[in-house]
C-alpha positions as CSV (number, residue, x, y, z in Angstrom):
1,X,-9.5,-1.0,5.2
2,X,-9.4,2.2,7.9
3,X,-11.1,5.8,6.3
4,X,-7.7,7.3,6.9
5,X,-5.9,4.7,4.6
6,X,-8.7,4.7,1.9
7,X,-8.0,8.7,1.8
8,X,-4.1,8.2,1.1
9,X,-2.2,8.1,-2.2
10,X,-0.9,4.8,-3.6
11,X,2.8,7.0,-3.2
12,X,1.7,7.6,0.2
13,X,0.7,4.2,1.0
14,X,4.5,3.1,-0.8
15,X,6.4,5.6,1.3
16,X,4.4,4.4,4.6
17,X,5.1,0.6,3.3
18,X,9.1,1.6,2.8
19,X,9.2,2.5,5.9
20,X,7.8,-0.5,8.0
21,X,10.3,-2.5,5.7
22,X,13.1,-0.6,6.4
23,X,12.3,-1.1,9.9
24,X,13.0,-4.6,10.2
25,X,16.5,-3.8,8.7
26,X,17.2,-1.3,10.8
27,X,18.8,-0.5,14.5
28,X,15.4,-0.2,16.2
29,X,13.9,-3.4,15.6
30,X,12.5,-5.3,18.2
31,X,11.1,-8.8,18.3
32,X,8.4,-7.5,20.8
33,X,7.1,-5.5,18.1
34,X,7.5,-7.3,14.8
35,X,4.7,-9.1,14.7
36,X,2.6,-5.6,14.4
37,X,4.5,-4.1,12.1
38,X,4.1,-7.2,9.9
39,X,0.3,-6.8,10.1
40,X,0.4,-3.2,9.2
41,X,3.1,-3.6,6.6
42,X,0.9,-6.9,5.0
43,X,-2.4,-5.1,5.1
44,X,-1.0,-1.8,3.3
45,X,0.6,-4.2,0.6
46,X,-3.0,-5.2,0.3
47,X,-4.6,-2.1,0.2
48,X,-1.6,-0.9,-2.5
49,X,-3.0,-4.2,-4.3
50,X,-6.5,-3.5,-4.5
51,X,-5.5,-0.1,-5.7
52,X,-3.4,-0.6,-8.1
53,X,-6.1,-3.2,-9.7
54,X,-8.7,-0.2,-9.6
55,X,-6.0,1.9,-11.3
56,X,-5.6,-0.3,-14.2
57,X,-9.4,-0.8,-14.6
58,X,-10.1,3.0,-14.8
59,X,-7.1,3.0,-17.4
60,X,-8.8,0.3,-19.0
61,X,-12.1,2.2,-19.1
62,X,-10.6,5.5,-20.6
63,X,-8.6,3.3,-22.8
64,X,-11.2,1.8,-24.6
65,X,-13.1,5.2,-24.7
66,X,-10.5,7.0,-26.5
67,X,-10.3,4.1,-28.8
68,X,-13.6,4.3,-30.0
């Protein structure tokens, strides 16, 4: 994972994401380069992955906090 993505938003990261996919749908796709935009696209879905799953543990934590 680069710095600059670990310093974006998961919105950002999304929007960034909606774009490379609305790429491939649009007018300037180009075989040439779909391969790279696949990479990026595939490791930002990652990177949303990962955290999303530390999201929902931190909610988890202050969950059970408030609960006790």
């Amino acid at each position: 994972m680069s710095k600059q993505s670990e310093q974006k938003s998961v919105s950002e990261k999304m929007n960034e994401l909606s774009k490379l996919v609305a790429w491939f749908e649009g007018d300037d796709f180009e075989l040439e380069q779909a391969l790279d935009t696949y990479g990026k696209a595939e490791q930002l879905a990652t990177e949303i992955e990962h955290d999303l799953v530390n999201l929902k543990n931190e909610i988890t934590v202050l969950k059970e906090k408030f609960d006790t």
